[in-house]
GUSEBA-202756 format. One line per 8 residues: number of its first residue (from 1); their letters; for each residue x, y, z of N, C-alpha, C. Coordinates in Angstrom, 2 decimals. Example, Ala and Ser with C-alpha at 12.3 -4.5 7.8 and 13.67 -1.06 7.14 Angstrom:
2
1	as	13.19:-5.69:7.80:12.30:-4.50:7.80:13.20:-3.30:7.80 ~ 12.85:-2.25:7.08:13.67:-1.06:7.14:12.90:0.03:7.87
% end
This chain:
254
1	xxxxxxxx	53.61:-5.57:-5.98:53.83:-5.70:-4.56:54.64:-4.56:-3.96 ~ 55.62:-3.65:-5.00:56.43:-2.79:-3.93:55.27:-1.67:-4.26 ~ 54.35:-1.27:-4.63:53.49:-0.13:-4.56:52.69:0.02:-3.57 ~ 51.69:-1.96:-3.40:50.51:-1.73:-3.10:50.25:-3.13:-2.36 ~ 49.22:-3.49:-1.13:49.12:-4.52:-0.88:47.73:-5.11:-1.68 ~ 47.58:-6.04:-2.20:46.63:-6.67:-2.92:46.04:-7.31:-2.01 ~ 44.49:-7.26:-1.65:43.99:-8.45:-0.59:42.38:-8.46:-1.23 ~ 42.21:-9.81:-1.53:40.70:-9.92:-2.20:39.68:-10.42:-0.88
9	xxxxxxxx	38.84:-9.62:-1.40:37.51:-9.45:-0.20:36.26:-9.41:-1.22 ~ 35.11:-10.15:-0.55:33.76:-10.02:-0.73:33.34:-8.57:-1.02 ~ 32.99:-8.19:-1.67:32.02:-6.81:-1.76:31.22:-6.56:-2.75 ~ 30.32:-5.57:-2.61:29.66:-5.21:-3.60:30.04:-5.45:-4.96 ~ 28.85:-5.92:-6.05:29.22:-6.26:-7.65:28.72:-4.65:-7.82 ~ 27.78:-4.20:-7.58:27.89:-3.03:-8.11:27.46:-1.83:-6.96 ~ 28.00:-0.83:-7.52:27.97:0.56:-6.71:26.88:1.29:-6.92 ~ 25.91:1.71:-6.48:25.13:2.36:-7.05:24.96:4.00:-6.61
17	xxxxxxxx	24.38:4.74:-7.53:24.50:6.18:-7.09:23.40:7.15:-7.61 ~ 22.68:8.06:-6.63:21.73:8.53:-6.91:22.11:10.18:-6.29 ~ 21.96:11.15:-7.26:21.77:12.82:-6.27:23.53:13.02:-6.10 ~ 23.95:12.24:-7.16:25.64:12.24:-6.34:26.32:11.63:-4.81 ~ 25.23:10.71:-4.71:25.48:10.07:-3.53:25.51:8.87:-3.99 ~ 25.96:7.47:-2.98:26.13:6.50:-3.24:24.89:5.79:-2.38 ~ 24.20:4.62:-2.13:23.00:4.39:-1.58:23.00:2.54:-1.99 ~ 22.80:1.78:-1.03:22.23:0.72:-1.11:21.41:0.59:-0.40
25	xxxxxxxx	20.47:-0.31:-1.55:18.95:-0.75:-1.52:19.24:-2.26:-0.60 ~ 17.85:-1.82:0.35:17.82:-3.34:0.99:16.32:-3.38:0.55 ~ 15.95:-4.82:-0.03:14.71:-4.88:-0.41:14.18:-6.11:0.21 ~ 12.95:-5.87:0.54:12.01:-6.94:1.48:10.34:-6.99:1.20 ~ 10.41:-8.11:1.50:8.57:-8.18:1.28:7.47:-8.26:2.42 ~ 6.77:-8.28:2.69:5.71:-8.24:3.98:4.71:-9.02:3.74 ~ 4.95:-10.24:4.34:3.74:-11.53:4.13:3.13:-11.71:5.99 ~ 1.78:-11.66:5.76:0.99:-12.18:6.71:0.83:-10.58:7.95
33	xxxxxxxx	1.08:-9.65:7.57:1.14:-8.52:8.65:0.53:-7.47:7.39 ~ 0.00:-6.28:7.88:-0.23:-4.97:7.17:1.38:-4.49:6.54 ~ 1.11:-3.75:5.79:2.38:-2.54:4.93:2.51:-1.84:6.23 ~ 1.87:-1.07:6.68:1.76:0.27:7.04:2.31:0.03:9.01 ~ 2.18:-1.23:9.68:2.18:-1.49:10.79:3.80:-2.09:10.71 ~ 4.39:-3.38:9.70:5.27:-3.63:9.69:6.38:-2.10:9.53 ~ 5.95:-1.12:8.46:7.32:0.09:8.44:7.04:0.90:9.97 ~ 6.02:0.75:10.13:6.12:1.55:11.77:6.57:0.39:12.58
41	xxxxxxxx	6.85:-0.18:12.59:7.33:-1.06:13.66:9.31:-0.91:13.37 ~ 9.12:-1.36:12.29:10.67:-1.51:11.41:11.72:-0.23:12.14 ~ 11.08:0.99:11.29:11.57:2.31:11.95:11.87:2.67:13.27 ~ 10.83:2.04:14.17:11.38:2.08:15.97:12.14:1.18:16.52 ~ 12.45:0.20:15.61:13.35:-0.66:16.05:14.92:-0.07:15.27 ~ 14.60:0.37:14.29:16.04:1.14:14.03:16.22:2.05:15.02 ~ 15.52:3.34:15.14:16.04:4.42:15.55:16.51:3.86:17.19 ~ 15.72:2.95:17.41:16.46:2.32:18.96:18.13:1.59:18.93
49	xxxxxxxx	17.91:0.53:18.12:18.98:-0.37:18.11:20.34:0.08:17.31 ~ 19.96:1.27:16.32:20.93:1.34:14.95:21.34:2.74:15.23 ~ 22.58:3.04:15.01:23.33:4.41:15.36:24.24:4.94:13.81 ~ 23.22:5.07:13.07:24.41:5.32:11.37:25.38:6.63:11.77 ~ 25.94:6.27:10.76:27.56:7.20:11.04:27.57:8.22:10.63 ~ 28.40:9.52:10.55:27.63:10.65:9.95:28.25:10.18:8.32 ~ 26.82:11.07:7.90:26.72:11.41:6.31:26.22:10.17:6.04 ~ 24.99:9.44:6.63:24.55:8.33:6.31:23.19:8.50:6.52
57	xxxxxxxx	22.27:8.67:6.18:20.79:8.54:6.60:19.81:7.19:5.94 ~ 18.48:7.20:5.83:18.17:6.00:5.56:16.79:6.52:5.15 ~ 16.32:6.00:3.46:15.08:6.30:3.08:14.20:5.46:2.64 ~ 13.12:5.37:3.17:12.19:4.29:3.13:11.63:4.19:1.29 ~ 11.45:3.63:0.73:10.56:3.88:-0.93:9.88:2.63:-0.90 ~ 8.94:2.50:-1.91:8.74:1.67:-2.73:6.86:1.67:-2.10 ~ 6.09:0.12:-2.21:5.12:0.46:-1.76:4.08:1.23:-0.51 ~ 5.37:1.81:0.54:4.72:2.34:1.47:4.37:4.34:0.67
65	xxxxxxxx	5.46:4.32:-0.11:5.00:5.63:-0.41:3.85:5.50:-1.37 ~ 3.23:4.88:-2.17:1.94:4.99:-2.83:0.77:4.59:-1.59 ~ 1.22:3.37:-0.49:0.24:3.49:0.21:0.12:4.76:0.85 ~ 1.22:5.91:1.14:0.93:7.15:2.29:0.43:8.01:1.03 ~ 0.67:8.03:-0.19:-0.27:9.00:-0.90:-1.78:8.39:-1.32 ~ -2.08:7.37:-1.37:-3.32:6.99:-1.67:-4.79:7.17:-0.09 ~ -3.21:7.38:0.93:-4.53:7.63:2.10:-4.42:9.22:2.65 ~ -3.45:9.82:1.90:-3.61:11.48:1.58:-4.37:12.10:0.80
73	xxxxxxxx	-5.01:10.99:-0.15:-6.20:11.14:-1.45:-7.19:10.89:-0.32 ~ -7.32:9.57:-0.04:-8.92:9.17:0.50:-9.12:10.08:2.17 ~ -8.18:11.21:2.46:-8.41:11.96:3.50:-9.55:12.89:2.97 ~ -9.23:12.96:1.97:-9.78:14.53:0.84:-11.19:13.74:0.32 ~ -10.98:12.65:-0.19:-12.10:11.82:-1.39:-13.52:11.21:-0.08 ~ -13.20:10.99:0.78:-14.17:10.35:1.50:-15.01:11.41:2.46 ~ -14.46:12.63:2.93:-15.28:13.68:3.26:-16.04:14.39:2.22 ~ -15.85:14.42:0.76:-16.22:15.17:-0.53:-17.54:13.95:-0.84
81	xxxxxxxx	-17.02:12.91:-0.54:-17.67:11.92:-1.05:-19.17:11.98:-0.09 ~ -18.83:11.89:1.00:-20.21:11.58:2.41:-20.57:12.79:2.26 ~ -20.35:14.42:1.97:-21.07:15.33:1.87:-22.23:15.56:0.16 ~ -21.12:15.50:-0.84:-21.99:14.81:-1.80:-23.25:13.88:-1.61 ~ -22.97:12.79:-1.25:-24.27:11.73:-0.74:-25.12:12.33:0.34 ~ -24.79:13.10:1.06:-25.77:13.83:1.93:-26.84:14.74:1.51 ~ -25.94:15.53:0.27:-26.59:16.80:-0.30:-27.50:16.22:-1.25 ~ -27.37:15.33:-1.95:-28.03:14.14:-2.96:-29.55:13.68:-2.12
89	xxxxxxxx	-29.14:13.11:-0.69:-30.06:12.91:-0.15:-31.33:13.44:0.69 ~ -30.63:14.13:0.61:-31.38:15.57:1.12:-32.31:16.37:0.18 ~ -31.96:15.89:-0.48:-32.97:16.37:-2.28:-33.72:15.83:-2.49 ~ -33.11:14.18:-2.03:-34.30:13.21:-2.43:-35.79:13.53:-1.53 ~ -35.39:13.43:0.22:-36.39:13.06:0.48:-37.04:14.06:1.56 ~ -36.49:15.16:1.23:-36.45:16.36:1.60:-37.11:16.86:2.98 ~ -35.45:15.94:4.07:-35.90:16.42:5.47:-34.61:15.73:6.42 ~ -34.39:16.70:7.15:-32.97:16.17:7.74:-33.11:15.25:8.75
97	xxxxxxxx	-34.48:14.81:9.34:-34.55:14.10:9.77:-34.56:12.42:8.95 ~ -35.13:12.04:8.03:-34.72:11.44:6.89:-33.59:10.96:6.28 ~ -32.79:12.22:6.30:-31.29:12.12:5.25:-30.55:10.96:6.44 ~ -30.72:11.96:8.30:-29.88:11.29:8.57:-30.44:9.60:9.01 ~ -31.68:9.49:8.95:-31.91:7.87:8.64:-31.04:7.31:7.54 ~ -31.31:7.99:6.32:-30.63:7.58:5.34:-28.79:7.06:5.35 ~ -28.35:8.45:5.92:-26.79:8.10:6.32:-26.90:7.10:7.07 ~ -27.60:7.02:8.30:-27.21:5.93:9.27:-26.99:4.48:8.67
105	xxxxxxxx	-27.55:4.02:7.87:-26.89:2.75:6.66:-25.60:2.89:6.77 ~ -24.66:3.76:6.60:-23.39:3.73:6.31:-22.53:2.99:7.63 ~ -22.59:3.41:8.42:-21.46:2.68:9.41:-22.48:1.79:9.97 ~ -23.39:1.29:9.74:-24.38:-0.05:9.78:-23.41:-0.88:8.94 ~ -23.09:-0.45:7.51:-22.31:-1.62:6.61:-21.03:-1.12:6.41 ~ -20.56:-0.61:7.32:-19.29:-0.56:7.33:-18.60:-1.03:8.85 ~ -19.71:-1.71:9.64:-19.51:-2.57:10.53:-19.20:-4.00:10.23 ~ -20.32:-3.89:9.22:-20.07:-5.55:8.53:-18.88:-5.57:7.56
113	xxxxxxxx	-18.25:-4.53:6.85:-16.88:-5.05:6.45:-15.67:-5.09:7.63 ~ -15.98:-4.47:8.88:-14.81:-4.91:9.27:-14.66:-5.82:10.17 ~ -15.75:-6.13:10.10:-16.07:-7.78:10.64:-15.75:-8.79:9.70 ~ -15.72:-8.57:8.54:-15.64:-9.59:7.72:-14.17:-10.01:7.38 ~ -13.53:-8.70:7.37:-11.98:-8.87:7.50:-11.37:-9.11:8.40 ~ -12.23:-8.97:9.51:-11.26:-9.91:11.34:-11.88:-11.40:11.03 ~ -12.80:-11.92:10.45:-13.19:-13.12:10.50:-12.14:-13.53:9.42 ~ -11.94:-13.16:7.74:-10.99:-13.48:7.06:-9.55:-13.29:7.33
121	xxxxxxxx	-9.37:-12.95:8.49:-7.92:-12.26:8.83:-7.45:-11.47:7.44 ~ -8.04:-10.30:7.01:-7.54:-10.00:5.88:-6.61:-8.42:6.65 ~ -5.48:-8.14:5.98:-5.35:-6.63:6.96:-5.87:-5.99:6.03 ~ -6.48:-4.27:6.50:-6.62:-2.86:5.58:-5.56:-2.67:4.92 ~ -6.21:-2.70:3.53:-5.43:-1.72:2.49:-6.05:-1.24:1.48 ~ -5.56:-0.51:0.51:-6.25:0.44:-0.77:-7.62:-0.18:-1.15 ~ -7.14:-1.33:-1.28:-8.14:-2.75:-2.12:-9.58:-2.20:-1.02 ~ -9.13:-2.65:0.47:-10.33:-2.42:1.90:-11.25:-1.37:2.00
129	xxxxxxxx	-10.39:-0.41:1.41:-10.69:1.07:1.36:-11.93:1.53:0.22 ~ -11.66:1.02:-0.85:-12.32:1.22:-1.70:-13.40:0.11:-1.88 ~ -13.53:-0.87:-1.05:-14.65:-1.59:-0.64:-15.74:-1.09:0.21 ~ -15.20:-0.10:1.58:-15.80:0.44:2.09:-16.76:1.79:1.43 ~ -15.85:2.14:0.19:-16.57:3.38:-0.21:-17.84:2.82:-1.20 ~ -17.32:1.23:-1.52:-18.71:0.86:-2.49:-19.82:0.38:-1.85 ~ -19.73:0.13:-0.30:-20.49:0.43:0.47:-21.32:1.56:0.69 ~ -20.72:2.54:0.61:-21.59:3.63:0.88:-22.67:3.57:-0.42
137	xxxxxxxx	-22.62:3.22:-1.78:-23.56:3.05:-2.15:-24.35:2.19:-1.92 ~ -24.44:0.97:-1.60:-25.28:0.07:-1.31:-26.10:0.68:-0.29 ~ -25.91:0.96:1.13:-26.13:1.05:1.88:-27.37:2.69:1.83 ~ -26.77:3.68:1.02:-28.03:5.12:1.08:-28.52:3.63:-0.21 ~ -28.43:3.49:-1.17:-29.91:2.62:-1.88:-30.84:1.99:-0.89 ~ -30.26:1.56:0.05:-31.11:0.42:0.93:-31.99:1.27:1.57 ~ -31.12:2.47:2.25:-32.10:3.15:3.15:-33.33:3.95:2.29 ~ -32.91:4.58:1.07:-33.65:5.16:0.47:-34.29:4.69:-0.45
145	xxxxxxxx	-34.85:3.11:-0.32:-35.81:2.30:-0.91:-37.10:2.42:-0.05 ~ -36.43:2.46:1.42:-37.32:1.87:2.57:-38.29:3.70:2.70 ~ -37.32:4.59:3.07:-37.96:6.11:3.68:-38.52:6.59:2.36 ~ -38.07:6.61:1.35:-38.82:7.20:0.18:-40.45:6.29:0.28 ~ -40.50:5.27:0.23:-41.70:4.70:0.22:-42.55:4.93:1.14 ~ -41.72:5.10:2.44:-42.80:5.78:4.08:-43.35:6.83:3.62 ~ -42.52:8.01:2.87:-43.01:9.16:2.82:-44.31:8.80:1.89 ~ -44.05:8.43:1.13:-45.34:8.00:-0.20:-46.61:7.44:0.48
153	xxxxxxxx	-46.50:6.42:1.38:-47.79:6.05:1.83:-48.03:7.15:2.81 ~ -47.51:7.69:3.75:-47.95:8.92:4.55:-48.83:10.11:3.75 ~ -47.93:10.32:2.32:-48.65:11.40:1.79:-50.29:10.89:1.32 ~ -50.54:9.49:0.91:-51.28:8.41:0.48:-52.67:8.64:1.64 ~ -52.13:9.00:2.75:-53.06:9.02:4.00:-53.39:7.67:5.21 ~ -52.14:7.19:4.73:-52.31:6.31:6.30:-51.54:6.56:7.02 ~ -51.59:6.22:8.42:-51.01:6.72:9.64:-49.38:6.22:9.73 ~ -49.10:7.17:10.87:-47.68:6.94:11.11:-47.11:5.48:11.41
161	xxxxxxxx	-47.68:4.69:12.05:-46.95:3.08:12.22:-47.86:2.26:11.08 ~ -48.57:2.29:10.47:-49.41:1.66:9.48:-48.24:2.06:8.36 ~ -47.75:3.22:8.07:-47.16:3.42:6.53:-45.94:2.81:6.85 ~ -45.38:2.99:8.20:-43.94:2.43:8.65:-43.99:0.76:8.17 ~ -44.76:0.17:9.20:-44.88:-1.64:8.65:-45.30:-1.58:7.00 ~ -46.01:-1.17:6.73:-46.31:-1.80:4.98:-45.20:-1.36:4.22 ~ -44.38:-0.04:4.51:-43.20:0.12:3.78:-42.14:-0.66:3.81 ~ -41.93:-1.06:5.16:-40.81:-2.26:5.32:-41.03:-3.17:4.77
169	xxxxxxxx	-42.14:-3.71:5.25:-42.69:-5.49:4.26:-43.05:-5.35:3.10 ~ -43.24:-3.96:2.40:-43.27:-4.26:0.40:-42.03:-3.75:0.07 ~ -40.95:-3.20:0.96:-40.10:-2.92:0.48:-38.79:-4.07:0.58 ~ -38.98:-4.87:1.10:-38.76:-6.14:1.85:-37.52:-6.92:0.43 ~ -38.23:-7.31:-0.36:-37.37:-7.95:-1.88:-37.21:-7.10:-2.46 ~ -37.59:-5.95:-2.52:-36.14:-4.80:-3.54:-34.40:-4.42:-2.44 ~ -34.32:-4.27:-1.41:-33.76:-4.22:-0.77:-32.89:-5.83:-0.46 ~ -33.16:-6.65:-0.28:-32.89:-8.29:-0.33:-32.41:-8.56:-1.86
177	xxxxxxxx	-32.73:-8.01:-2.95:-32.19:-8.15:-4.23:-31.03:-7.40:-4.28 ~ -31.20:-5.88:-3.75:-29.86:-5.33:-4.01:-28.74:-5.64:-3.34 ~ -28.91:-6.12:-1.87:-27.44:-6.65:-1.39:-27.60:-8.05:-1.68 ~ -28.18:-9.00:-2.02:-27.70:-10.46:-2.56:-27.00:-9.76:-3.76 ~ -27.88:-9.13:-4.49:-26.45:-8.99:-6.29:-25.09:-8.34:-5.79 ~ -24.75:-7.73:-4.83:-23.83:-7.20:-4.60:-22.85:-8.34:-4.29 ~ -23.48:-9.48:-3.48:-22.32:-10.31:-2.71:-22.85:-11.32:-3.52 ~ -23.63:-11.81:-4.05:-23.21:-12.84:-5.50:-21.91:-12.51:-6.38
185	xxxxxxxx	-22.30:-11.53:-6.81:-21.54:-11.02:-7.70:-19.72:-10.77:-7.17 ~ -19.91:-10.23:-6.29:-18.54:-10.25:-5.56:-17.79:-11.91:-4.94 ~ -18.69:-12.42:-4.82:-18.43:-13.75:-4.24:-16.68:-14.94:-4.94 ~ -17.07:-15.37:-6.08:-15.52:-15.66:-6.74:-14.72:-14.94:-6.39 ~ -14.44:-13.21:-6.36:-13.29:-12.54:-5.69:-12.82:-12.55:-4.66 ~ -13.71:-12.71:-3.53:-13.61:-13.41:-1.96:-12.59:-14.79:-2.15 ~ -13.37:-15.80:-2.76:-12.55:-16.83:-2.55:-11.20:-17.06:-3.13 ~ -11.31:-16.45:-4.59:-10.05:-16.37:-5.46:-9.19:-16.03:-4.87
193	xxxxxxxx	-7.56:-17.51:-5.38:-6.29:-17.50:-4.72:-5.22:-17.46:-6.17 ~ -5.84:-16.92:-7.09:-4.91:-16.83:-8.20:-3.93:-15.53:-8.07 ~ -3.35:-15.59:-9.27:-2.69:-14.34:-9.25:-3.09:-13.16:-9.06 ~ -3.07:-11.91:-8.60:-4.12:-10.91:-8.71:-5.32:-10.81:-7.41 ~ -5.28:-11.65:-7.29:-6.75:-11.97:-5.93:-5.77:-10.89:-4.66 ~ -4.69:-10.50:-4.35:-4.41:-9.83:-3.12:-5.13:-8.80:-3.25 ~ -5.34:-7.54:-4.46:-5.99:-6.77:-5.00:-7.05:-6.82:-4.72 ~ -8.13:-8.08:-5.34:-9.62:-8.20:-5.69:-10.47:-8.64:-4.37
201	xxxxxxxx	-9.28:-9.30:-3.30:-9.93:-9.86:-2.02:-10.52:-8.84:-1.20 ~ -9.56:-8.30:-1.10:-10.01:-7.16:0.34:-11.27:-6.49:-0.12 ~ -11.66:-5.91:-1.15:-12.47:-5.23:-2.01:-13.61:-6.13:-1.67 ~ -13.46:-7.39:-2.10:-14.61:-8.47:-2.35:-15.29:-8.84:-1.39 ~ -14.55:-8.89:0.08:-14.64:-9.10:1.65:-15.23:-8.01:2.17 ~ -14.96:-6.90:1.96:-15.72:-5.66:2.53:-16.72:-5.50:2.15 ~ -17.33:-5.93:0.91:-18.33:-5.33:0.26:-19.50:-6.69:0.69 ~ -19.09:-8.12:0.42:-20.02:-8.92:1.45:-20.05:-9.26:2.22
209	xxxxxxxx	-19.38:-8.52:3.69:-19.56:-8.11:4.55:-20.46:-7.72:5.07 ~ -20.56:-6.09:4.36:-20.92:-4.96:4.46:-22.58:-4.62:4.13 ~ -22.72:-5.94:2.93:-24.12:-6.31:2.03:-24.77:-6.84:2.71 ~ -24.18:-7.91:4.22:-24.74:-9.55:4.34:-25.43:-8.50:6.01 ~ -24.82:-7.53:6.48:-25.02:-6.66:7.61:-26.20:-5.96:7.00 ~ -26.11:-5.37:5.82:-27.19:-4.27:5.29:-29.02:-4.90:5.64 ~ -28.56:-6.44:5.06:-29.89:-7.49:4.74:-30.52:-7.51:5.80 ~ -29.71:-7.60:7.37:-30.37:-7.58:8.14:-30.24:-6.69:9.47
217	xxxxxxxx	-29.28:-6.17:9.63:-29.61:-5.02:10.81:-30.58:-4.06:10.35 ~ -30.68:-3.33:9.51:-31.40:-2.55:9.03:-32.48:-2.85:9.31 ~ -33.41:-3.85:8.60:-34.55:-4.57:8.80:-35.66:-4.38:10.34 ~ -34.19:-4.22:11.04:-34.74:-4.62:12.69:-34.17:-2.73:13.64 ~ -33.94:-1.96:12.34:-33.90:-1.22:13.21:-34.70:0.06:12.49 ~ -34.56:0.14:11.46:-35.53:1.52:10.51:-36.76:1.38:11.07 ~ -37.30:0.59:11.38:-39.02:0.82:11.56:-38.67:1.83:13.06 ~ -38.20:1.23:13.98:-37.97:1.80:15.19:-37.65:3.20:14.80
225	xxxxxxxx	-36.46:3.86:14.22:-36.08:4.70:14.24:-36.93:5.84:13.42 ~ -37.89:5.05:12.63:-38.73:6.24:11.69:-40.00:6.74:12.99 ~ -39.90:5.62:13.51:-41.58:5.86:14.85:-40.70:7.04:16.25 ~ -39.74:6.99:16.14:-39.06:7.37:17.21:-38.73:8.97:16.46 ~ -38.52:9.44:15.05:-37.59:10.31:14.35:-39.24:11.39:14.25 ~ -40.29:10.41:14.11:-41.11:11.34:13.34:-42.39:11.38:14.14 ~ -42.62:10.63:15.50:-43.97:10.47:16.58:-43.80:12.18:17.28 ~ -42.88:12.96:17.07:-43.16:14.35:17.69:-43.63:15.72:16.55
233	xxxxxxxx	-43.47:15.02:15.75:-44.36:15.98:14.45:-45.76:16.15:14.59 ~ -45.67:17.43:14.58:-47.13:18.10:14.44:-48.33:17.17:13.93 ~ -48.15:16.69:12.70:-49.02:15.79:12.01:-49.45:14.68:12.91 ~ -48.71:13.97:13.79:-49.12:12.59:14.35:-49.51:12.96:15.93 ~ -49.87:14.25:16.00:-50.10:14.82:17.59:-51.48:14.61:17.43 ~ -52.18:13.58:18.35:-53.48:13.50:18.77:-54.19:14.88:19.10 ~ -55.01:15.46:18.38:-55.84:16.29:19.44:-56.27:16.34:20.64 ~ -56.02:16.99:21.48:-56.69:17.07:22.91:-57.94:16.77:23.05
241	xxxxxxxx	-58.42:15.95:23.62:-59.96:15.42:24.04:-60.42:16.55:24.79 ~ -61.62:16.59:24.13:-62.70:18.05:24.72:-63.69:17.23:25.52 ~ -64.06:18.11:27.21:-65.10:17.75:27.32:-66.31:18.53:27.33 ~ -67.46:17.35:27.30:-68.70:17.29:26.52:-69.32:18.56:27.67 ~ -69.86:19.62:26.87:-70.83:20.30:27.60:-72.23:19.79:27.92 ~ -72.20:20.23:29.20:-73.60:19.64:29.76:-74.44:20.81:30.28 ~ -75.95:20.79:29.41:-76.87:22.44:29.99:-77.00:22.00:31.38 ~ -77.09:22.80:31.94:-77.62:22.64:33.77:-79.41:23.25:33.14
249	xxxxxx	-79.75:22.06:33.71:-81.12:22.18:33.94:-81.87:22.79:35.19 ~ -82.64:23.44:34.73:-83.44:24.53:36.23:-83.86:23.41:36.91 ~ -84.14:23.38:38.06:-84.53:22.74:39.24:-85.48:24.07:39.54 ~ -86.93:23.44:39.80:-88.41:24.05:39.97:-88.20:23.10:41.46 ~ -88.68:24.44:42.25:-89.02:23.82:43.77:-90.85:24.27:43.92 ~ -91.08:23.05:44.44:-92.43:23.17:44.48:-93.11:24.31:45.50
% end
């Protein structure tokens, strides 16, 4: 007592220290909102309400930094990716009018995943992301079941709306097989509430979404767009109607 006053207070059990600095962790979880909307929200409500003292700053970690590098990857991976599938397709069916039928599938079923996640209230994340990109395969298969086969009966020798309808309607159950196996198959991951399912949902939701859109917008719009992409080609230009020469006959006057 003659040195020092003794007074017991609540505080920290332990001190922690990082870089030669001292730093406490506040840790929290994010149920029912996005990652990425809750720290942007979080942050403007600090820098408004909160005034730290000097030599104090404040650093965000944990899952928002793998989410900001995983969508610094898919900035790079999804333009590499849609030019790849372009150049692929473009090989296949060798005509840019074609390819971009072909692309047009893509944000056809990538309408239907994000419909499927406002109907599931699910938010975007990594899991969403990489649902959308397994879309992009489904979606050039679908188209390039249907235009590869137009071209085949055209070369075959039937006409421009004759090869269009018989390609759609025999191409009809290969196309209907590939997005049912997609969203069969995905289907248990949709519903699954076990451990692990936060992961497998979003993935599972985008993709039969994305499948259940493929089955039928498409259906009702490729025929249109092949009669509309390819009725100004040389090949389907009617010849000009000639008319019929007529001899002029002499007229004898009596």
């Amino acid at each position: 007592g003659q040195i020092a006053r003794i007074d017991e207070e609540n505080g920290p059990a332990l001190i922690y220290r990082e870089a030669n600095e001292r730093y406490v962790p506040v840790k929290f979880s994010v149920r029912n909102r996005d990652l990425a909307g809750t720290i942007a929200e979080a942050k403007e409500k600090i820098q408004k309400q909160m005034h730290l003292p000097y030599n104090v700053h404040l650093e965000w970690a944990g899952e928002i930094n793998q989410l900001n590098e995983a969508v610094r990857r898919l900035y790079v991976i999804i333009p590499l990716t849609l030019l790849l599938i372009a150049l692929l397709v473009y090989a296949s069916v060798k005509s840019w009018r074609d390819m971009l039928l072909v692309l047009s599938n893509i944000p056809i079923g990538c309408i239907g995943g994000i419909l499927a996640l406002l109907v599931s209230r699910i938010h975007f994340s990594i899991s969403a992301a990489m649902g959308f990109i397994s879309i992009f395969g489904i979606a050039i298969q679908d188209g390039l079941l249907v235009v590869s086969y137009t071209q085949r009966l055209w070369k075959e020798g039937l006409g421009l709306e004759e090869g269009i309808l018989k390609a759609n309607e025999r191409r009809l159950r290969s196309v209907l097989m590939t997005t049912l196996v997609a969203m069969l198959g995905l289907f248990p991951a949709a519903l699954s509430t076990a451990i692990g399912s936060q992961t497998q949902k979003p993935l599972a939701v985008v993709v039969i979404g994305g499948a259940l859109m493929l089955a039928v917008l498409p259906r009702l719009l490729q025929p249109s767009l092949l009669l509309l992409m390819h009725r100004r080609e040389p090949r389907w230009r009617l010849p000009p109607t000639e008319t019929p020469h007529i001899p002029a006959v002499p007229v004898q006057h009596a």
